[in-house]
C-alpha positions as a LaTeX table, in Angstrom:
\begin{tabular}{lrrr}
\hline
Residue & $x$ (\AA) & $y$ (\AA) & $z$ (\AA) \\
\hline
Unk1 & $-68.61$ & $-43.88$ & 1.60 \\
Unk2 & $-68.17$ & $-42.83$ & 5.16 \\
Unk3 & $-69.41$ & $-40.11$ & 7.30 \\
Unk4 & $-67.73$ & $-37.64$ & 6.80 \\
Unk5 & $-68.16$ & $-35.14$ & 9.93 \\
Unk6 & $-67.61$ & $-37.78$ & 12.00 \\
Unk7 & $-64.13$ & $-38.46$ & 10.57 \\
Unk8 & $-63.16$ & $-34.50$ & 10.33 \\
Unk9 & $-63.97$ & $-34.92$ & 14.31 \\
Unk10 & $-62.13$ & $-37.73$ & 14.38 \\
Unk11 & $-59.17$ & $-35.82$ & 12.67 \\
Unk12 & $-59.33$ & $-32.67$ & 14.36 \\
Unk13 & $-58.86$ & $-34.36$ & 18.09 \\
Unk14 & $-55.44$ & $-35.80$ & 16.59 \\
Unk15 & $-52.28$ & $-34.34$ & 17.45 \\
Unk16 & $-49.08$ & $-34.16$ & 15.17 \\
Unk17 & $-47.20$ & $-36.90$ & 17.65 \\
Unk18 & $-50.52$ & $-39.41$ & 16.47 \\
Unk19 & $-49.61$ & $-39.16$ & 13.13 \\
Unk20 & $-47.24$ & $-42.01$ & 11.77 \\
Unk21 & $-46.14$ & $-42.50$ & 8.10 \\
Unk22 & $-44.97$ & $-45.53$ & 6.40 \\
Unk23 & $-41.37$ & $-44.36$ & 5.91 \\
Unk24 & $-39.38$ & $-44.44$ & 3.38 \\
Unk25 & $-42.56$ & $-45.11$ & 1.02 \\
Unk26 & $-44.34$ & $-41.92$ & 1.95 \\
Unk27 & $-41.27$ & $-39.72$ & 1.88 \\
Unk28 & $-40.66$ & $-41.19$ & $-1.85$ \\
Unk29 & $-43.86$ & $-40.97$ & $-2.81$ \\
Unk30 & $-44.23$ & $-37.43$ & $-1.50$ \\
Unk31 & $-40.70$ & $-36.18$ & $-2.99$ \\
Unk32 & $-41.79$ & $-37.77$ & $-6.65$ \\
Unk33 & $-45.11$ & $-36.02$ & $-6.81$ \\
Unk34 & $-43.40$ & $-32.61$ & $-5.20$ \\
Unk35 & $-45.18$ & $-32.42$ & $-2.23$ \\
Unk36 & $-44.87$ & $-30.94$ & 1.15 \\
Unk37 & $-45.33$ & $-33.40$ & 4.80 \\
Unk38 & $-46.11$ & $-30.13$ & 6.62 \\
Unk39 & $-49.22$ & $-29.25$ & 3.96 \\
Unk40 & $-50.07$ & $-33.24$ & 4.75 \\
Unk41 & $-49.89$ & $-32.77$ & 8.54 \\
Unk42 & $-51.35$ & $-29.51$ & 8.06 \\
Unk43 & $-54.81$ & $-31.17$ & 6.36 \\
Unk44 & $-55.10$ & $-33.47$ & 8.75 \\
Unk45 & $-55.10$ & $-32.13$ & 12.03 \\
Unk46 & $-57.37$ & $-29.17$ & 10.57 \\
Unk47 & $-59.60$ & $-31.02$ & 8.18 \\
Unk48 & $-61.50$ & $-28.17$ & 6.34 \\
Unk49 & $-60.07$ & $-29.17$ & 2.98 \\
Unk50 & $-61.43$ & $-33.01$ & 3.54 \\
Unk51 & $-63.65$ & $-33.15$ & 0.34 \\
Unk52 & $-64.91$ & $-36.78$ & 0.65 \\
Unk53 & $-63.96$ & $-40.35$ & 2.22 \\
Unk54 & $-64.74$ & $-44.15$ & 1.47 \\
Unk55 & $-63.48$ & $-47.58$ & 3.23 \\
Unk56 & $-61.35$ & $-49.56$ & 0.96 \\
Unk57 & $-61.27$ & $-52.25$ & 2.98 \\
Unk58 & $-61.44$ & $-53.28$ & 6.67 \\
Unk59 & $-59.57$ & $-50.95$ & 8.28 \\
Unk60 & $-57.61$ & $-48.92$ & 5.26 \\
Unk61 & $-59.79$ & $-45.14$ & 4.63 \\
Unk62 & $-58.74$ & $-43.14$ & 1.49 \\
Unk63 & $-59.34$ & $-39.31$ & 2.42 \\
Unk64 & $-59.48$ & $-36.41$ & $-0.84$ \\
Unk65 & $-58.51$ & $-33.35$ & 0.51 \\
Unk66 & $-59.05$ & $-29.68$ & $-2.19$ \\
Unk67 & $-55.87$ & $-28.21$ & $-2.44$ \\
Unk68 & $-57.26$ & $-26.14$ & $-5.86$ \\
Unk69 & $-59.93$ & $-26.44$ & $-8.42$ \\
Unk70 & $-57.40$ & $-28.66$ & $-10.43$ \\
Unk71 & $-56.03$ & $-30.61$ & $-7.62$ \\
Unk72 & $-56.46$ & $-33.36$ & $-4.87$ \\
Unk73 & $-54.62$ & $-34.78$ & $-2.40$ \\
Unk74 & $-55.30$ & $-38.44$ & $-2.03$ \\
Unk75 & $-54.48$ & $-40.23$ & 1.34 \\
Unk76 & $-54.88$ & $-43.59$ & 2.14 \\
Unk77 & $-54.35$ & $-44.09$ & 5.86 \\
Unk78 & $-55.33$ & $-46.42$ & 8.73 \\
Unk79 & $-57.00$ & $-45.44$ & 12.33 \\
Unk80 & $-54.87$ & $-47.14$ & 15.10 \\
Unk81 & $-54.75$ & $-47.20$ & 18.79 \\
Unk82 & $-51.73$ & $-44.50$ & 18.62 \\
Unk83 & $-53.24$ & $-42.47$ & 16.27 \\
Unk84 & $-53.48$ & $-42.40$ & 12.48 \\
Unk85 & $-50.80$ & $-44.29$ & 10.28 \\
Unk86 & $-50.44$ & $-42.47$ & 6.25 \\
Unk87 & $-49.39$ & $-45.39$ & 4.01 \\
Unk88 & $-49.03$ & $-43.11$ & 1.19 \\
Unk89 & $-48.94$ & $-39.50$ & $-0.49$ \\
Unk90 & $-50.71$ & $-39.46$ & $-4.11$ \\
Unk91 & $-51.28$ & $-35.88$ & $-5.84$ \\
Unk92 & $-54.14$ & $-35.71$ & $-8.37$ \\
Unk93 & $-54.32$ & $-33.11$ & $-11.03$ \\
Unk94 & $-57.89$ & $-33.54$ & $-11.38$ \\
Unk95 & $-60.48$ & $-31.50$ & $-10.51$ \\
Unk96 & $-62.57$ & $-32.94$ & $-6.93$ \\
Unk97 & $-65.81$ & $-31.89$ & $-7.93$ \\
Unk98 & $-65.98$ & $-34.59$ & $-10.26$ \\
Unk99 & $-65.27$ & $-37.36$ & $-7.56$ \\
Unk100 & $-68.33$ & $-36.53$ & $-5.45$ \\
Unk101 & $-70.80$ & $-36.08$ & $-7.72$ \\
\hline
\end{tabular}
């Protein structure tokens, strides 16, 4: 788990030109699960919604965002020097109270 404050910080200094996706993945991922980039961008740059964190692995976080009681957004993404890089979009119908306790 990470700390999570200190990555909504992190977040919230970001601006929407820092933000690079792994394209075409993302936009295929994102247009399978019926999603929106602008609710993405939106989440990130104001962070309110991030629910909880954890390191995967040396440099890859996966961020949970609450879009509802019944759903999730999942990002896995990597810090950079330029910014933040999304490698993926991944909607969960599950509720995120569960994943934190």
């Amino acid at each position: 788990m990470c700390d999570l404050e200190q990555i909504k910080q992190k977040l919230a200094r970001l601006k929407e030109k820092d933000l690079r996706f792994n394209e075409p993945y993302f936009t295929n991922q994102m247009i399978l699960r019926e999603g929106c980039k602008g609710d993405v961008i939106e989440n990130l740059l104001n962070p309110i919604n991030l629910v909880y964190c954890y390191k995967q692995d040396h440099k890859v976080y996966c961020f949970y965002f609450k879009i509802s009681n019944t759903r999730t957004m999942k990002l896995p993404v990597i810090f950079n020097k330029k910014g933040l890089y999304i490698l993926t979009y991944i909607m969960r119908y599950r509720s995120w109270k569960g994943m934190i306790r």
